[in-house]
N, C-alpha and C positions, 0 to 999 in steps of 0.2 A: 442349542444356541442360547447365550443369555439373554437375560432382561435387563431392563434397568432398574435398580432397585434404590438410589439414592442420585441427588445432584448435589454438589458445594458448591460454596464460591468463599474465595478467597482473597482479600484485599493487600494488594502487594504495593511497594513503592522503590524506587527505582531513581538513583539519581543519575545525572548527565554527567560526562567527564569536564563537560563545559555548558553554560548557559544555550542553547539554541536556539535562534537566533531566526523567524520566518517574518513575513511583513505581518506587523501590527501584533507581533505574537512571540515573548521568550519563554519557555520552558527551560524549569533545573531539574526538576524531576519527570517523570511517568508516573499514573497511578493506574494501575491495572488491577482486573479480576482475573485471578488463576479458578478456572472451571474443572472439577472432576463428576464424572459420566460415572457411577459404580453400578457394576454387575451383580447376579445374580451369585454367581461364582465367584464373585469375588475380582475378575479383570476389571480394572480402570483405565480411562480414557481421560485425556487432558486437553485442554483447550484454554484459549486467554480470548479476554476482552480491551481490549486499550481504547477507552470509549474517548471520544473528542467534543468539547462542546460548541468548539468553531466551526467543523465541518457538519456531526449531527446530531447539536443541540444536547450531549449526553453528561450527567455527572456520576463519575464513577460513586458515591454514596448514597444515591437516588436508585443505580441499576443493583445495590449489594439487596437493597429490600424484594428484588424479584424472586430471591433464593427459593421459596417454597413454594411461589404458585409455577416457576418453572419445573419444579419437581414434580407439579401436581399435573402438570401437562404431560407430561411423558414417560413420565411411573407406569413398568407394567408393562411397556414394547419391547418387543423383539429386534434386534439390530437391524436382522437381516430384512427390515420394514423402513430403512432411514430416510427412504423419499416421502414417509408418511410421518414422521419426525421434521421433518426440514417442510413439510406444508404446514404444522403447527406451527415452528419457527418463523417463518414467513410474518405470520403475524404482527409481528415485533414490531411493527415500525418505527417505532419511537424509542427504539433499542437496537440495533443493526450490532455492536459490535458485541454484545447476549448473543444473538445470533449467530456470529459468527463462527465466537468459541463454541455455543454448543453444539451446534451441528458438527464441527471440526472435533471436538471432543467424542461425539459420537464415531464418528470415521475413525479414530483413535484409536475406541472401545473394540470397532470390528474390525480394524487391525490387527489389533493385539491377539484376538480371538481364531481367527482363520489365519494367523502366521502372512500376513500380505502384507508388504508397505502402502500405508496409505496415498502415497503417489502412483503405485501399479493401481490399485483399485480403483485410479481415475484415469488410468488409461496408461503409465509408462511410457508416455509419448519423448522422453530426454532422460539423460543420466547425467550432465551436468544445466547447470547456468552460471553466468556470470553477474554480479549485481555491478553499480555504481558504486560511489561514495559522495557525500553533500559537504559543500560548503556553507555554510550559513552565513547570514548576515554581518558584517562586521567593518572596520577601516577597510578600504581595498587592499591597505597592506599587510594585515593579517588574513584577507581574505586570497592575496596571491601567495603568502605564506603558507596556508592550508592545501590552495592547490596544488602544490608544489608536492608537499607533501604525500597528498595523496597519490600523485602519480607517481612516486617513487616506492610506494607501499604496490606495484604491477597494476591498480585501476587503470584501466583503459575508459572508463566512462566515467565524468567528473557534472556531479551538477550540482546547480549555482542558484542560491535562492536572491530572488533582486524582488523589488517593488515596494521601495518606501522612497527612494530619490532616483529618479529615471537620471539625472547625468553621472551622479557614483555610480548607480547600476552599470550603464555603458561603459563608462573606466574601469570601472573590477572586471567587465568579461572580457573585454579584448587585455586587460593586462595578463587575468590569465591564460588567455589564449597561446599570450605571446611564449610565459612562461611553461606552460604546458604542451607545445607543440607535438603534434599525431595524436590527442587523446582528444574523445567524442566529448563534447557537452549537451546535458540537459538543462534547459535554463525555465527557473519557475517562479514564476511571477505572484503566486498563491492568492489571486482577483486583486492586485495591488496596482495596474492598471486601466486607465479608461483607454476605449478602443482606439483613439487618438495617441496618444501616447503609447501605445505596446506598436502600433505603426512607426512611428517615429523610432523606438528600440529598437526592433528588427531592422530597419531601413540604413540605422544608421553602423549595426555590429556589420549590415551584408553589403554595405558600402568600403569597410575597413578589409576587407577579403577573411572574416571569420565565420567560420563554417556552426550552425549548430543542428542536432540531429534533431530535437525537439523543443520545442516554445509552446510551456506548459501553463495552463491556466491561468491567460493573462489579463485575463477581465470578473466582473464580479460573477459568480455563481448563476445565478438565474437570468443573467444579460445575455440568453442565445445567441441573439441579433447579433449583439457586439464581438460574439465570440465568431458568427458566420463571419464577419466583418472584416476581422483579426484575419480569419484562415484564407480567403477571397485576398487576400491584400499583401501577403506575407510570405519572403520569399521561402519561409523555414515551414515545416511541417508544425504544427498546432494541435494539443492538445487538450481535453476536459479533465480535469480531475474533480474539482468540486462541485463542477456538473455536471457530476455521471456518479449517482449513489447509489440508485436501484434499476432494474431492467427497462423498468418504463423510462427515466431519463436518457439512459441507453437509446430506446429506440426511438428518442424525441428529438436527440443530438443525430442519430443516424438521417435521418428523415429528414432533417430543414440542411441537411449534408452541415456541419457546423466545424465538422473537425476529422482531423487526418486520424488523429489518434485520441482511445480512451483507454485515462489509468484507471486499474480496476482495484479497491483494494477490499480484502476481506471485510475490515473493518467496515468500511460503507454497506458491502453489501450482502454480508453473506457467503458462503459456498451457492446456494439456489442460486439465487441473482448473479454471482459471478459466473460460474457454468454457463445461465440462459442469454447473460451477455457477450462472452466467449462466442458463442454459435450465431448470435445476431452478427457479430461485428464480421467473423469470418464469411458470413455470404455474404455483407455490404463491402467487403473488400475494406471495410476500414481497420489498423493497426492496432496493436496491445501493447501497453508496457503494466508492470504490476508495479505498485506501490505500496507502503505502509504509515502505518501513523507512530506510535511511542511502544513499538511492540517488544517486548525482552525477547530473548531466543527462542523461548515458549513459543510465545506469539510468530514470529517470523518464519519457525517451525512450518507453522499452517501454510504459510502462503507459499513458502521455497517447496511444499509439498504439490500445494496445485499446480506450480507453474511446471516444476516436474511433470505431473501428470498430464497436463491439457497441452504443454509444449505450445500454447498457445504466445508466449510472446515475444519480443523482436527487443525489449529492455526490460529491464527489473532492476528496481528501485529498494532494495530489500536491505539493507545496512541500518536500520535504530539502534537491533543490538549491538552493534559499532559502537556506538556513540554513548549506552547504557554502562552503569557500574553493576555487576551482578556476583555475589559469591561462587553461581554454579552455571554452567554452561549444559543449559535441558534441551536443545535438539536433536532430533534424529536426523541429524545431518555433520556431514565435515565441512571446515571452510578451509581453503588456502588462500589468503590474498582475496581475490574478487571472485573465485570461482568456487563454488557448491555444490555439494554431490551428497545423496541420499543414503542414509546408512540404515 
């Protein structure tokens, strides 16, 4: 079996088909790290980093200078050792979406190696999924223009970034609503409400008769309280994203019961962390959706592979490459429309 005998990284940049648009926050580009895992023999493994410095604190030009001490970390293992690899990884703190790609890049490497897809190797548990598609921030009339769109593109699940004017917010969901009749929404607030207000949002879309499947991260990060608050008060299911990065916030959110549902996305945590969150959430009976941050298809790769494998969640959130301009299409995977399947 091989070793690892080198690691790159790679600085790639990526621009939006349009500005995106989240509260307090537009991106025109992505700036990613493409990671290669080289063997002994010569098989390579690929993985990305789409680091964020809103969610955790990361600048991709800061994570390019790990190149050689992460080489020095795991130069010299054997694949078939990767849970001894990913408790070095662990490490990272201060690094999660390093983390990510390399471990991911590792699973790649023993992919490629042992002829398995990396989604069997974590279990096989599905052979397709379905993701979303996002609206972003914008006039409500370009904003029910998008929706529109979307659902004509076969998305069956449409989600709606809101939290910089709670009364636009409320006028763009129920105009979509209206205009998008039978399609699911996920609505995400990205901490751009206080716990008062994301009450008053929900109170007022579940007074108009509009249904939403999830009410994501509608308070700031670290405000638990406000987030139990939120989910005690609301007629819609509530979920963490920006607080739930690593397993402990995981079992911190479980624990004070804070929320119906936790997004888990590579980027915050990991394969380790996502895996040991996966198992937390499923004996506390609380829900999964996956999410991503500015992943190219590289990147999305990783995560449309786990959800494959752990079949662990009930939405996915997995469309950036969507929204990215790229010359090459790098996943081991097909898309039609919203649905994904492993190749």
């Amino acid at each position: 079996m091989g070793k690892i005998v080198d690691v790159t990284f790679t600085l790639k940049t990526y621009k939006y088909e349009k500005p995106f648009h989240i509260t307090n926050s537009i991106s025109k580009e992505a700036t990613n790290i493409e990671i290669k895992v080289i063997l002994d023999n010569g098989i390579t493994g690929y993985g990305e980093a789409s680091p964020s410095y809103r969610v955790n604190g990361e600048r991709a030009e800061a994570l390019m200078a790990m190149e050689q001490f992460i080489k020095e970390q795991i130069a010299g293992r054997d694949l078939r050792d990767y849970r001894h690899i990913f408790e070095i990884t662990d490490k990272l703190l201060s690094a999660p979406s390093i983390k990510a790609g390399i471990q991911y890049a590792v699973m790649d490497a023993l992919s490629e190696e042992i002829g398995l897809e990396v989604y069997r190797i974590l279990g096989g548990a599905k052979d397709t999924i379905e993701t979303d598609k996002t609206v972003g921030i914008d006039t409500v009339e370009n904003m029910v223009k998008e929706a529109v769109k979307i659902r004509n593109e076969g998305f069956n699940v449409i989600k709606i970034k809101v939290g910089e004017d709670l009364k636009k917010d409320i006028e763009a969901v129920l105009q979509i609503a209206e205009a998008t009749k039978g399609a699911k929404y996920i609505v995400d607030a990205n901490m751009g409400y206080t716990p008062k207000e994301a009450i008053h949002f929900v109170k007022t879309i579940y007074s108009k008769g509009v249904d939403i499947a999830i009410f994501e991260q509608p308070v700031p990060a670290h405000h638990i309280d406000g987030l139990k608050f939120v989910r005690f008060h609301s007629p819609f299911p509530v979920a963490a994203d920006e607080s739930a990065r690593t397993r402990y916030d995981a079992f911190r959110l479980i624990k004070n019961e804070a929320v119906d549902f936790i997004n888990i996305k590579l980027m915050k945590s990991g394969l380790s962390d996502a895996l040991a969150i996966v198992e937390m959430a499923n004996t506390a009976w609380v829900k999964l959706m996956i999410g991503c941050m500015g992943e190219s298809s590289l990147g999305i790769n990783q995560s449309v592979h786990f959800a494959l494998g752990t079949g662990a969640f009930l939405y996915h959130d997995l469309d950036s490459h969507l929204m990215l301009i790229e010359e090459e299409f790098r996943g081991k995977f097909k898309q039609e429309g919203p649905r994904i399947k492993a190749l």
